[in-house]
C-alpha positions in Angstrom: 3.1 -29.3 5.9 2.9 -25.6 5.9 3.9 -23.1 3.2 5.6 -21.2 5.6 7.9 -24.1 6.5 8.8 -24.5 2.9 10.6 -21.5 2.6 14.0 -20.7 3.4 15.3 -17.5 4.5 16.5 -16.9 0.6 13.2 -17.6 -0.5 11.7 -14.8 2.3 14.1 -12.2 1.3 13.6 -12.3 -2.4 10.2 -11.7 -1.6 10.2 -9.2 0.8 12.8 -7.3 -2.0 10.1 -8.4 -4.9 7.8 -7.2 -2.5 10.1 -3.6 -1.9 10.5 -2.9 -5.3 6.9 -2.7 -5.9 5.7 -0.4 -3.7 8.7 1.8 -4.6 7.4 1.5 -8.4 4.0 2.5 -7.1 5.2 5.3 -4.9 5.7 8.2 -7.2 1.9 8.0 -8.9 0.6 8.5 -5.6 3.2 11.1 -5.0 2.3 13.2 -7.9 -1.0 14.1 -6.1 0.4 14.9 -2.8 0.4 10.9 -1.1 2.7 8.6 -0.4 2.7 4.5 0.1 4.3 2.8 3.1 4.5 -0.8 3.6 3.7 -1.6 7.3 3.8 -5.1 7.6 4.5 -8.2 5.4 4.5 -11.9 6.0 5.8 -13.3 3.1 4.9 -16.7 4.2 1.3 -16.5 4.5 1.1 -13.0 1.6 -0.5 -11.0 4.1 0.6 -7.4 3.2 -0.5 -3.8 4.8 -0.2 -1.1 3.3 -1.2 2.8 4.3 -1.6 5.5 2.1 -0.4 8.8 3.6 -0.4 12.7 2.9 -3.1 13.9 0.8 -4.5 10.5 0.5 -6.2 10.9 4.0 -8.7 13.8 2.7 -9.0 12.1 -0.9 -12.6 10.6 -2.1 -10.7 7.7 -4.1 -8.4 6.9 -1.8 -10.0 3.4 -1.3 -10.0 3.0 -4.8 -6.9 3.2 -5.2 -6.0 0.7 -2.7 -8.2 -1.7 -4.3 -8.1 -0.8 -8.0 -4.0 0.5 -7.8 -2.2 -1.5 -5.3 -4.0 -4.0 -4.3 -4.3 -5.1 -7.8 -1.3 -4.6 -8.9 0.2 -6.8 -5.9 -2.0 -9.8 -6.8 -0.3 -9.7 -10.6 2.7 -9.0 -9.7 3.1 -11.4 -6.8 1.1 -14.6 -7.2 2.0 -15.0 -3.4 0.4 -12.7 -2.0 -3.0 -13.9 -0.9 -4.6 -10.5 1.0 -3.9 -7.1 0.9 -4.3 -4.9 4.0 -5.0 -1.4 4.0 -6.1 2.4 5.1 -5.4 5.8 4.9 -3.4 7.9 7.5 -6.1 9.3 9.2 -4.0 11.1 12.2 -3.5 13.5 9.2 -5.1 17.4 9.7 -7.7 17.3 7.3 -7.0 20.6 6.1 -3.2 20.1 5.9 -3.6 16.9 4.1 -6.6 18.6 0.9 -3.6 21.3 1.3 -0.8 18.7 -0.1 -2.5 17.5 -3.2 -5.1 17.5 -5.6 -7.0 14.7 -5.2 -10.5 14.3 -4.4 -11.3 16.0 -1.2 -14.0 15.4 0.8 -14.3 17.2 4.1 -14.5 15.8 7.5 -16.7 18.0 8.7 
């Protein structure tokens, strides 16, 4: 039998608000350099989670690293349900708008 079938809707929602609570822990480091942290897509049945780091994160040099070495990392702790962590950067983001908005790393496009 699935793991998915073993939950029950009480089970998903207390970790999807688990899940919630973490990325709105996680939110205000990136937003002290000009970023931000959305949550685009769970399944809290299988622990596959995306994640997209916005603002200046799209013109920052460790932006990766700090999906694998921040979030990502901090997920797997946190969350022993969660078995991948999907992410990226915002990269419809103006390049110069985005090195504008913080002070992260920036590395230019061009």
């Amino acid at each position: 039998m699935e793991e998915s079938s073993l939950l029950t809707d009480d089970e998903a929602g207390e970790r999807l608000q688990a899940l919630n609570g973490i990325i709105e822990l996680m939110r205000p480091a990136v937003q002290a350099d000009g970023g931000d942290l959305a949550l685009l897509f769970a399944d809290v049945a299988t622990g596959v989670v995306e994640v997209q780091l916005q603002g200046a994160c799209s013109s920052c040099a460790v932006s990766s690293s700090t999906l694998k070495g921040g979030v990502e990392r901090i997920l797997h702790d946190r969350l022993p349900w969660v078995t991948e962590v999907r992410g990226g950067v915002d990269e419809s983001a103006d390049p110069f708008e985005s090195e504008a908005l913080g002070r992260g790393g920036y590395v230019p496009s061009f």
